[in-house]
Structure formats: structure tokens, C-alpha cells
mmJSON file of the N, C-alpha and C atoms, coordinates in Angstrom:
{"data_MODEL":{"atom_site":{
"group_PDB":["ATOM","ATOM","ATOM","ATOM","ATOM","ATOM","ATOM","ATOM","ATOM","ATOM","ATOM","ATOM","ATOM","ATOM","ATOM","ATOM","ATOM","ATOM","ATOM","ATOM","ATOM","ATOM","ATOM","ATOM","ATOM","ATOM","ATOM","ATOM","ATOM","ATOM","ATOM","ATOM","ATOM","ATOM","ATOM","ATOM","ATOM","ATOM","ATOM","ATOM","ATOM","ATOM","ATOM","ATOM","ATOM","ATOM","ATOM","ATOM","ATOM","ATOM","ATOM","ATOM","ATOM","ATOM","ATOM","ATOM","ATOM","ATOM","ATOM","ATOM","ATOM","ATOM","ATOM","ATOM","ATOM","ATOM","ATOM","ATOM","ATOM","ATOM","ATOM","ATOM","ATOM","ATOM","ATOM","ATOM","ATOM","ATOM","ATOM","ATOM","ATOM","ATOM","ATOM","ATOM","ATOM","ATOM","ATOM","ATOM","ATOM","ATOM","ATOM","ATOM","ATOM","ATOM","ATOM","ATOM","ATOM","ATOM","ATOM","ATOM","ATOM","ATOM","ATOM","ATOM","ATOM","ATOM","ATOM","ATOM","ATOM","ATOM","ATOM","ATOM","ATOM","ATOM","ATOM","ATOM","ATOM","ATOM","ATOM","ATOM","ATOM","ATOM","ATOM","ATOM","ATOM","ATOM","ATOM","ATOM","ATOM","ATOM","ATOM","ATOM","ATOM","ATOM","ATOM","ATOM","ATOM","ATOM","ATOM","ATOM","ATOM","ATOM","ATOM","ATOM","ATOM","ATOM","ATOM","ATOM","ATOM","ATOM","ATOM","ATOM","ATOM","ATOM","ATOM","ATOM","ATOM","ATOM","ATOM","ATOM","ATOM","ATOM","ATOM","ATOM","ATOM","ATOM","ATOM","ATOM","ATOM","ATOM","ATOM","ATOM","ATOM","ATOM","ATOM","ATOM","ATOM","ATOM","ATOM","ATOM","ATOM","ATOM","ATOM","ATOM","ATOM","ATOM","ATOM","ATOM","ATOM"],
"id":[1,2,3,4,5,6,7,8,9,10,11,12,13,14,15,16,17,18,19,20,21,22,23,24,25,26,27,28,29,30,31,32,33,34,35,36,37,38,39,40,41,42,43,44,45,46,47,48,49,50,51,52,53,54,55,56,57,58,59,60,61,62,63,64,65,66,67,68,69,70,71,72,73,74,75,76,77,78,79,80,81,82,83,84,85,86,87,88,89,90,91,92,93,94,95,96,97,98,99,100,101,102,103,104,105,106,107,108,109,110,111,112,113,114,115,116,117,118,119,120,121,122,123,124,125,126,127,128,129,130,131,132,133,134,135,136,137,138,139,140,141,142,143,144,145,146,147,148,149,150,151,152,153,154,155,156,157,158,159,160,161,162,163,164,165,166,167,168,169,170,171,172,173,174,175,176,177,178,179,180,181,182,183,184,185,186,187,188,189],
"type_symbol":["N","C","C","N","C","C","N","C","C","N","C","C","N","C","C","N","C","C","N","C","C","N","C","C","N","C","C","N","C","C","N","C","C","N","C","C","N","C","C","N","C","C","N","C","C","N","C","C","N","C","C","N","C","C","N","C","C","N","C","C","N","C","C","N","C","C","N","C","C","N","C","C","N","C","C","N","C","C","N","C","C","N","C","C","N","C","C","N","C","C","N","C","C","N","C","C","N","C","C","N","C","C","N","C","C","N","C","C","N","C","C","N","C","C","N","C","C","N","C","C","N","C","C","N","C","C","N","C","C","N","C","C","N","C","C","N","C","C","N","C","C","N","C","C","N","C","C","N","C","C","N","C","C","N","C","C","N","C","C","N","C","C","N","C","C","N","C","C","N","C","C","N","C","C","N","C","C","N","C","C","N","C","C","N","C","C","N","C","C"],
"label_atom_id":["N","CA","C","N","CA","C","N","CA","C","N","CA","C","N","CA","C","N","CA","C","N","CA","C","N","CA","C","N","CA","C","N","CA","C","N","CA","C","N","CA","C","N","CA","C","N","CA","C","N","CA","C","N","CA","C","N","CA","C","N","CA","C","N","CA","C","N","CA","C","N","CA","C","N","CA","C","N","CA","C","N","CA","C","N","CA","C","N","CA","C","N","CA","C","N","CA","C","N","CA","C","N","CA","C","N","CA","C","N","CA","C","N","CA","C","N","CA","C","N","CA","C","N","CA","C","N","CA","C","N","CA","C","N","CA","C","N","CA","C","N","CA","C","N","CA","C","N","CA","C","N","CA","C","N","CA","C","N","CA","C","N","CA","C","N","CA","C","N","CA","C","N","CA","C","N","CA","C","N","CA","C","N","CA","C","N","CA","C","N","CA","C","N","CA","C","N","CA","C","N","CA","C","N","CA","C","N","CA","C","N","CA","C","N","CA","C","N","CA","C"],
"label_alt_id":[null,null,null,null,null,null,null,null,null,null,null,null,null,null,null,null,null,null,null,null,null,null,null,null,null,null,null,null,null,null,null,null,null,null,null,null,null,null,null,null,null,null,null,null,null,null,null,null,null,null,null,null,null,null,null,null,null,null,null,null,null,null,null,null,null,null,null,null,null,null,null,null,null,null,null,null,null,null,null,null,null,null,null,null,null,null,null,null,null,null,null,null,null,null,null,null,null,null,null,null,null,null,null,null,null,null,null,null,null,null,null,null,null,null,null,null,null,null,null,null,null,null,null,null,null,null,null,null,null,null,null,null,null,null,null,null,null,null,null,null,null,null,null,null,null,null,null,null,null,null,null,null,null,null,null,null,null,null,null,null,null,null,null,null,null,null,null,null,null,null,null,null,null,null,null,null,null,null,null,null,null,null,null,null,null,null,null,null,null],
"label_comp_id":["UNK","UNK","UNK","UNK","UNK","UNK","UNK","UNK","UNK","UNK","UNK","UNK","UNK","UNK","UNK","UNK","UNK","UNK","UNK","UNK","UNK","UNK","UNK","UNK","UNK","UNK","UNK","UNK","UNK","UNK","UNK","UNK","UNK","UNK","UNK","UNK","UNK","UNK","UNK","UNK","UNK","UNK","UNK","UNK","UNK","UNK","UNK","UNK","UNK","UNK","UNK","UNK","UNK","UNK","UNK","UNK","UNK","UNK","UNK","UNK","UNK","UNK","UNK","UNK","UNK","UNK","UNK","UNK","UNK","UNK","UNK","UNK","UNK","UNK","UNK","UNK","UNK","UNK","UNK","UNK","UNK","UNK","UNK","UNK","UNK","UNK","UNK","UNK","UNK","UNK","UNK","UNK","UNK","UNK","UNK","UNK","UNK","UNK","UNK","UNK","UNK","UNK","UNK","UNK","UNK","UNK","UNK","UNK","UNK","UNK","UNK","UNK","UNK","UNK","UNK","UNK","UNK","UNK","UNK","UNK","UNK","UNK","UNK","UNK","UNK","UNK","UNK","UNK","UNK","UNK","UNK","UNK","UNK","UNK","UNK","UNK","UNK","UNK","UNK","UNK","UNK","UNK","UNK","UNK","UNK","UNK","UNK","UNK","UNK","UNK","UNK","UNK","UNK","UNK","UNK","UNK","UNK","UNK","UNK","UNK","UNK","UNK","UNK","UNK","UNK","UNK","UNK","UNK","UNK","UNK","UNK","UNK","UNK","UNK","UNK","UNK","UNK","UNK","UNK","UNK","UNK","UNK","UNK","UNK","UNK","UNK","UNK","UNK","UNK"],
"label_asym_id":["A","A","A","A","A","A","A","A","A","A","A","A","A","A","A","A","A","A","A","A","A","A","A","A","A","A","A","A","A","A","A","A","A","A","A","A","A","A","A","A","A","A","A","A","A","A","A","A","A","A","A","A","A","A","A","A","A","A","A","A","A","A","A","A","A","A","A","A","A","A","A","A","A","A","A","A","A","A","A","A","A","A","A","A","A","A","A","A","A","A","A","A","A","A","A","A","A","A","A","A","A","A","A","A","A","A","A","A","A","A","A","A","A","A","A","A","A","A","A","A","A","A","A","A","A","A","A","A","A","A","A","A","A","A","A","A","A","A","A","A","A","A","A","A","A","A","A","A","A","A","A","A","A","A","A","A","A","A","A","A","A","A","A","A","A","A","A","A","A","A","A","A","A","A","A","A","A","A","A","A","A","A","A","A","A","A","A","A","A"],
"label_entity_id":["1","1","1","1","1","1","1","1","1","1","1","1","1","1","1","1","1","1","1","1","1","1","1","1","1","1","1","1","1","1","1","1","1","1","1","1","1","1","1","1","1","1","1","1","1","1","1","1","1","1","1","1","1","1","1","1","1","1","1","1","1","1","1","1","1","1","1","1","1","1","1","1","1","1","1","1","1","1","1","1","1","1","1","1","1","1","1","1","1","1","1","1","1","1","1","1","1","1","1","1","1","1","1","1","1","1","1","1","1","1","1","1","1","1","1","1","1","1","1","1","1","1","1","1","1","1","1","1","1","1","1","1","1","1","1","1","1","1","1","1","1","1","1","1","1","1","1","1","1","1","1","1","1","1","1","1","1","1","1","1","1","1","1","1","1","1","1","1","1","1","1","1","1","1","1","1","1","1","1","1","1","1","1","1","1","1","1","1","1"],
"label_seq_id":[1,1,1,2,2,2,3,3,3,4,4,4,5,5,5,6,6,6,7,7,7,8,8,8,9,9,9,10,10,10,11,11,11,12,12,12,13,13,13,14,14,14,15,15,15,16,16,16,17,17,17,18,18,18,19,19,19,20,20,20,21,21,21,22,22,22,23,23,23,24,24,24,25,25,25,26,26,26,27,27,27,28,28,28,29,29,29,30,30,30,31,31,31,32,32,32,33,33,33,34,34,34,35,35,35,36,36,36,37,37,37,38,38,38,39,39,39,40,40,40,41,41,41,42,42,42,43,43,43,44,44,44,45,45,45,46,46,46,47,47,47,48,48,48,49,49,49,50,50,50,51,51,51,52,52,52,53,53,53,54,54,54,55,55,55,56,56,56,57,57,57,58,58,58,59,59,59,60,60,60,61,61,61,62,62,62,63,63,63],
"pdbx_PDB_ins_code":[null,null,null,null,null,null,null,null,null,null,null,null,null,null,null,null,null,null,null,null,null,null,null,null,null,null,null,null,null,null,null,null,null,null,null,null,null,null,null,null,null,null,null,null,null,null,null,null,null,null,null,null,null,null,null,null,null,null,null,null,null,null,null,null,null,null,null,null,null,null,null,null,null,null,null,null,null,null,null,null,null,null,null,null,null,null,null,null,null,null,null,null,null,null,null,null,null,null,null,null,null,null,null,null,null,null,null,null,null,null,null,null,null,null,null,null,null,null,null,null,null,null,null,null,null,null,null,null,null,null,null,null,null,null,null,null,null,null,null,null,null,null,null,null,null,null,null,null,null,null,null,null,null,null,null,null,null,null,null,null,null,null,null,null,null,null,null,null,null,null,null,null,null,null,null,null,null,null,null,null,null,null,null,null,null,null,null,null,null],
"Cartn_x":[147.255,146.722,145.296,145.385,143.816,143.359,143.716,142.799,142.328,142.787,142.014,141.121,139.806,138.571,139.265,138.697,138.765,139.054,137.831,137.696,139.179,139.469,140.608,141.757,142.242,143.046,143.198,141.959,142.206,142.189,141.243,142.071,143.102,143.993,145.315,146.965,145.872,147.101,147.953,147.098,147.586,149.228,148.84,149.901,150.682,150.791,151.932,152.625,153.551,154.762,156.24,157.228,158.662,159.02,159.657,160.201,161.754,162.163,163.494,164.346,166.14,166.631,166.937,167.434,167.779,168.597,169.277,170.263,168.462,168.19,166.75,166.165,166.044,164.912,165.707,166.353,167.675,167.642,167.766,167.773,166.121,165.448,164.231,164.185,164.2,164.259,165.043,166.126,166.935,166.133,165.66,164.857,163.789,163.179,162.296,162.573,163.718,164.458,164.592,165.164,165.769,164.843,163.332,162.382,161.651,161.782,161.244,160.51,160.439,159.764,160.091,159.6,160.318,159.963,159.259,158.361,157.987,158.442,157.673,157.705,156.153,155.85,156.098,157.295,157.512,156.212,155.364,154.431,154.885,155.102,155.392,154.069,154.335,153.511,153.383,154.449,153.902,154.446,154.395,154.215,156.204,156.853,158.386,158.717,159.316,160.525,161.806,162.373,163.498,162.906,161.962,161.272,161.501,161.277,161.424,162.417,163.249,164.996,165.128,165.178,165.676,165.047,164.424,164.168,164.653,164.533,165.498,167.112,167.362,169.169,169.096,167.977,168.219,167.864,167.139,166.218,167.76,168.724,169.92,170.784,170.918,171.69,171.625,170.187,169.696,169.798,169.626,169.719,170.874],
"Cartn_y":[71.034,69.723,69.859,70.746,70.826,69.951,68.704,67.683,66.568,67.105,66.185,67.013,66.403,67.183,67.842,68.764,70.337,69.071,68.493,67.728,66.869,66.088,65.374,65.768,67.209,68.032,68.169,68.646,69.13,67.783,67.054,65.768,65.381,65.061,64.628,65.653,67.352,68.396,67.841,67.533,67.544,66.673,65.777,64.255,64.486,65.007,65.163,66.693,66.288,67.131,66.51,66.597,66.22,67.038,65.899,66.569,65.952,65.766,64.545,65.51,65.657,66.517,66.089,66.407,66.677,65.508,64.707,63.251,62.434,62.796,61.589,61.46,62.511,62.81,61.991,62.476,61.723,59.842,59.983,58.494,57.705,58.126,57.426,57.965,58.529,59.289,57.763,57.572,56.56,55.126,54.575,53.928,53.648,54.604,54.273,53.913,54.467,54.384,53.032,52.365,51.263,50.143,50.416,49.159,49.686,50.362,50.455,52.333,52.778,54.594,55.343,55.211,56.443,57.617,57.959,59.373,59.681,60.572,61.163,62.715,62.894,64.444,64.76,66.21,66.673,67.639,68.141,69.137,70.114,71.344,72.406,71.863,72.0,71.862,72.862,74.254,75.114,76.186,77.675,78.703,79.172,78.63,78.914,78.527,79.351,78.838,78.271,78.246,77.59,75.946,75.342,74.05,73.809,74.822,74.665,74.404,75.305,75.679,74.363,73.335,72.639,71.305,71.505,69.905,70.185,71.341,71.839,71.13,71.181,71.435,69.332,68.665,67.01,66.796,67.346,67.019,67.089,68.407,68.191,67.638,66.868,66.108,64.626,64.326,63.136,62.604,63.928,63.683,63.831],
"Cartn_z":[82.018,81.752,81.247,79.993,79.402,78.882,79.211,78.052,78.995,80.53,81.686,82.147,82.383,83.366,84.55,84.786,85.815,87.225,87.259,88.282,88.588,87.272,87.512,88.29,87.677,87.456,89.338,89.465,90.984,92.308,91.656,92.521,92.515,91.53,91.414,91.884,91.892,91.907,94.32,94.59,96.12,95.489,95.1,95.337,93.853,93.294,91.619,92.185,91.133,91.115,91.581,91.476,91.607,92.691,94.113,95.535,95.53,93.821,94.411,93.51,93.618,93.701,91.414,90.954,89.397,89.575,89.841,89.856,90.177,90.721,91.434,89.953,89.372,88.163,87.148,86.528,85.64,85.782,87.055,87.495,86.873,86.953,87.255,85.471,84.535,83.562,82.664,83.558,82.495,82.648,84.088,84.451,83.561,83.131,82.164,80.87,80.697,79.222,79.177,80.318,80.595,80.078,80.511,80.541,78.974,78.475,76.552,76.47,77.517,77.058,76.623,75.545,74.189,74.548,75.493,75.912,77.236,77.553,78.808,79.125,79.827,79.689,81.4,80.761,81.817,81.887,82.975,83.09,84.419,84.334,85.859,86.152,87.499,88.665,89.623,89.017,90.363,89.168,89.024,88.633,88.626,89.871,89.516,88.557,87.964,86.718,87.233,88.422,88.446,88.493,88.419,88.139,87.123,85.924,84.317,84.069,84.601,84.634,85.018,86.079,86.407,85.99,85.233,84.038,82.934,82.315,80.975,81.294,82.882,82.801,82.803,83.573,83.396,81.753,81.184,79.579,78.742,79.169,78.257,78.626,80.09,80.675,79.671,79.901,79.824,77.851,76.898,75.785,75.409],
"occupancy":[1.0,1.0,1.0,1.0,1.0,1.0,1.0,1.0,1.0,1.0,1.0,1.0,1.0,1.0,1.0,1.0,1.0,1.0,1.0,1.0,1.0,1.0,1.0,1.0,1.0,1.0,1.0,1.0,1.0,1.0,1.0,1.0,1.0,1.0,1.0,1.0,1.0,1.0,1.0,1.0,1.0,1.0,1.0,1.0,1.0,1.0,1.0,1.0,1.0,1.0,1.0,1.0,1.0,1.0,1.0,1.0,1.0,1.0,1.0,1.0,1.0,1.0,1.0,1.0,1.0,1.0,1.0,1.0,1.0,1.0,1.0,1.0,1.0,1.0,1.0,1.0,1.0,1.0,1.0,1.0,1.0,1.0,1.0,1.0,1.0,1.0,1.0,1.0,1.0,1.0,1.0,1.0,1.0,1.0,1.0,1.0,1.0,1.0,1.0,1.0,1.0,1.0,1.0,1.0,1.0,1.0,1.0,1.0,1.0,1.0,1.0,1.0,1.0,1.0,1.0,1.0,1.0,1.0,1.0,1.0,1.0,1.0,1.0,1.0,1.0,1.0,1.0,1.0,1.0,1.0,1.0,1.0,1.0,1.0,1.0,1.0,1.0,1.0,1.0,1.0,1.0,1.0,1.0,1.0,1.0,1.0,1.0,1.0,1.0,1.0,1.0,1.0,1.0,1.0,1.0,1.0,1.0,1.0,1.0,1.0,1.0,1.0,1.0,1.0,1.0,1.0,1.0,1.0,1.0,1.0,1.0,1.0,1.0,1.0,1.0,1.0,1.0,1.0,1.0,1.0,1.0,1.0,1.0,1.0,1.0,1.0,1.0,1.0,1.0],
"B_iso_or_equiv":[0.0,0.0,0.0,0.0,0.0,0.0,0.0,0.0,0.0,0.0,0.0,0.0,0.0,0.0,0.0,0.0,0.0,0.0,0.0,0.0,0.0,0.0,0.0,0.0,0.0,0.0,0.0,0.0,0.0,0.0,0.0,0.0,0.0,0.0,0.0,0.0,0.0,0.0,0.0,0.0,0.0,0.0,0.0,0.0,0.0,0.0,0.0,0.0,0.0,0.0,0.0,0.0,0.0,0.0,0.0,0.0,0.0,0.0,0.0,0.0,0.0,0.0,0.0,0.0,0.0,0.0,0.0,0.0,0.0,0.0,0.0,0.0,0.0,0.0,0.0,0.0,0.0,0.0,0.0,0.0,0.0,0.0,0.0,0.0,0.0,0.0,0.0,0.0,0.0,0.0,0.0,0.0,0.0,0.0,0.0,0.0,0.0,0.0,0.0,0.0,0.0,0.0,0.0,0.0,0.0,0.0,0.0,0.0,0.0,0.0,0.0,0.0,0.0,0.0,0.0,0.0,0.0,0.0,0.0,0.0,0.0,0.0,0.0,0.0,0.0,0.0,0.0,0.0,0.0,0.0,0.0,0.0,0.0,0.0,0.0,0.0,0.0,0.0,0.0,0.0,0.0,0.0,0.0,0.0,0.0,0.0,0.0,0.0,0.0,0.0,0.0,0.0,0.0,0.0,0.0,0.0,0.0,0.0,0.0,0.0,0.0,0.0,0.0,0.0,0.0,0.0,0.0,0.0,0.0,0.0,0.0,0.0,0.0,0.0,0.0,0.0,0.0,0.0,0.0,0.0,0.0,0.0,0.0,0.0,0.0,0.0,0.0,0.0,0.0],
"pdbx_formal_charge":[null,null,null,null,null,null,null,null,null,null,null,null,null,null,null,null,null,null,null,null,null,null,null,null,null,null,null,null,null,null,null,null,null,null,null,null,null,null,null,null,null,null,null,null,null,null,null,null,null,null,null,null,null,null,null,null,null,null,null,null,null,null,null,null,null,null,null,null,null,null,null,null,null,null,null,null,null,null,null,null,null,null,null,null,null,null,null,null,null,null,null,null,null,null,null,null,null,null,null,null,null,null,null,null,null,null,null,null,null,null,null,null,null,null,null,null,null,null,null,null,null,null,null,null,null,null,null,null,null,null,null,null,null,null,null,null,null,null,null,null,null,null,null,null,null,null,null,null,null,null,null,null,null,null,null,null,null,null,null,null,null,null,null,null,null,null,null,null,null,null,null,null,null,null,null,null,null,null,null,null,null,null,null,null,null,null,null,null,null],
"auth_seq_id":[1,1,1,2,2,2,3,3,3,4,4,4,5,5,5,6,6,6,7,7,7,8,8,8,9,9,9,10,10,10,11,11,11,12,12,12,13,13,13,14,14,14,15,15,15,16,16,16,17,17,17,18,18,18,19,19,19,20,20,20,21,21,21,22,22,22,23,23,23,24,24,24,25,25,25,26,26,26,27,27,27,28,28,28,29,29,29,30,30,30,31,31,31,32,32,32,33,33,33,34,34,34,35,35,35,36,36,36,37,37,37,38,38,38,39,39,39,40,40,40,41,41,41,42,42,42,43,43,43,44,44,44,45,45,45,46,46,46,47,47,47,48,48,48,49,49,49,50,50,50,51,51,51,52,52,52,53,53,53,54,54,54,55,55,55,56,56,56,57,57,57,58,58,58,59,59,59,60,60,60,61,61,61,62,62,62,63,63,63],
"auth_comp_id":["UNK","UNK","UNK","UNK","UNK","UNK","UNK","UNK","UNK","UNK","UNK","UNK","UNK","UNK","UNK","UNK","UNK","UNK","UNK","UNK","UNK","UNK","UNK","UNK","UNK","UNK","UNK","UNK","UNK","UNK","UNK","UNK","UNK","UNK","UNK","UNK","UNK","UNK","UNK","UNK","UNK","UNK","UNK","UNK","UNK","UNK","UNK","UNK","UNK","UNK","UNK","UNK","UNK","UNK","UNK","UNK","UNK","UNK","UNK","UNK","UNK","UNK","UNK","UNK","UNK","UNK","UNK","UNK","UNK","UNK","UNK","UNK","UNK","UNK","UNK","UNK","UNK","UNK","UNK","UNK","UNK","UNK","UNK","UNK","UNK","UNK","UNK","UNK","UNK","UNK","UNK","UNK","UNK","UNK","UNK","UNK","UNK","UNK","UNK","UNK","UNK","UNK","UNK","UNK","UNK","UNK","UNK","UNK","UNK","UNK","UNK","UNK","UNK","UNK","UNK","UNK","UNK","UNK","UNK","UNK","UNK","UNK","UNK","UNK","UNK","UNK","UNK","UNK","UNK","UNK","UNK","UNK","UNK","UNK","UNK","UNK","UNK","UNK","UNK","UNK","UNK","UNK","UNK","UNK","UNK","UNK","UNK","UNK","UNK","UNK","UNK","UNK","UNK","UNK","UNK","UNK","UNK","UNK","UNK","UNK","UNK","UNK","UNK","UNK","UNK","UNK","UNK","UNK","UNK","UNK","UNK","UNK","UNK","UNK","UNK","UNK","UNK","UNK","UNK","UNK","UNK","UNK","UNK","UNK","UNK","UNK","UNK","UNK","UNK"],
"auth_asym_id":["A","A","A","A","A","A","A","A","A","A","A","A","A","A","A","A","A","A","A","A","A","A","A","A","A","A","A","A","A","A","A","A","A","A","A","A","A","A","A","A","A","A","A","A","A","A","A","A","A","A","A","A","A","A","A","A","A","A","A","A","A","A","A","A","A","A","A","A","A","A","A","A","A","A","A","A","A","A","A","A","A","A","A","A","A","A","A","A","A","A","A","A","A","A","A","A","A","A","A","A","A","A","A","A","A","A","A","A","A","A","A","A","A","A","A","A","A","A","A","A","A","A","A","A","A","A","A","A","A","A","A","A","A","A","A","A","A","A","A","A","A","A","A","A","A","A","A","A","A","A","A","A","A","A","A","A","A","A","A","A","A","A","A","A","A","A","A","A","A","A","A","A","A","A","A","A","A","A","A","A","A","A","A","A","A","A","A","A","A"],
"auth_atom_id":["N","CA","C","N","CA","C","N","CA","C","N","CA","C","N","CA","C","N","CA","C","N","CA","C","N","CA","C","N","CA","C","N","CA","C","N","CA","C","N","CA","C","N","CA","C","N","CA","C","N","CA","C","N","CA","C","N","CA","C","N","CA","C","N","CA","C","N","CA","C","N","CA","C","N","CA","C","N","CA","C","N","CA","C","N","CA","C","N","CA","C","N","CA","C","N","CA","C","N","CA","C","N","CA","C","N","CA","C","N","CA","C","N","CA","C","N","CA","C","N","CA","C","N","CA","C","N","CA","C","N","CA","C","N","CA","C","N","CA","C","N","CA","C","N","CA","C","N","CA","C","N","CA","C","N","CA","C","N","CA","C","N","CA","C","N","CA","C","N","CA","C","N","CA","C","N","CA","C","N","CA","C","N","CA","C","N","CA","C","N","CA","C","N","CA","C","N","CA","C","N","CA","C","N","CA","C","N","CA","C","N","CA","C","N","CA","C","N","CA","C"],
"pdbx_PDB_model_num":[1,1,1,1,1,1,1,1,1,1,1,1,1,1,1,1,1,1,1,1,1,1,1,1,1,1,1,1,1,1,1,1,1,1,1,1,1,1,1,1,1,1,1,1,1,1,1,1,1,1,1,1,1,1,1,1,1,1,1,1,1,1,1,1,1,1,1,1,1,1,1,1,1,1,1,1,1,1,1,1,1,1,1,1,1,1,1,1,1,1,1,1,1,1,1,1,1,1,1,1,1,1,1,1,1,1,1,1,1,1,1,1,1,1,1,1,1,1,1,1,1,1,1,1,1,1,1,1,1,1,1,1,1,1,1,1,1,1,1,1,1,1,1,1,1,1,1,1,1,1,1,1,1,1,1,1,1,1,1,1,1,1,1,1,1,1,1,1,1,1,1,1,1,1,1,1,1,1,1,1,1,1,1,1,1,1,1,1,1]
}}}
């Protein structure tokens, strides 16, 4: 998230990131679709790749 201040970045890192299972994500994913969002940024939040892995597998669910 290089284009938010250092500062931002580390206030906001406690409380972001995704704790809801790949159907939760999807869900809330169409949710938005639902009310007009042409866009939304997935960002890792922790250094695992099965995180990546597992928005890649809703991103081709969902398209």
C-alpha cells in the first residue's frame, strides 16, 4: 500500500485483512456488484500465499 503514508499503513494494518471463509468473500464481492462497483482491490495482508491462492480461486469464481 505505497501510495498511503507509512503512518497510515501501520494504523490501519491491526483491523484489515479478510477472517471470512472464500463463499463469505464471493458473497460480499457480489454485494457490491449488486449496489453499482465496477472495482475492487484485493491487497495480501500477510506474506502467505495460500491468501493469494485463495482470492485468485473467488476472483475466477466470481468472473
Amino acid at each position: 500500500m505505497n501510495w498511503i503514508p507509512a503512518e497510515f499503513v501501520d494504523a490501519m494494518a491491526p483491523t484489515t485483512g479478510w477472517a471470512g471463509t472464500e463463499d463469505e468473500l464471493l458473497r460480499v464481492l457480489r454485494e457490491f456488484e449488486a449496489v453499482g462497483t465496477d472495482e475492487v482491490h484485493l491487497i495480501p495482508t500477510s506474506t502467505d500465499l495460500d491468501q493469494l491462492r485463495s482470492a485468485a480461486r473467488v476472483a475466477r469464481e466470481f468472473g
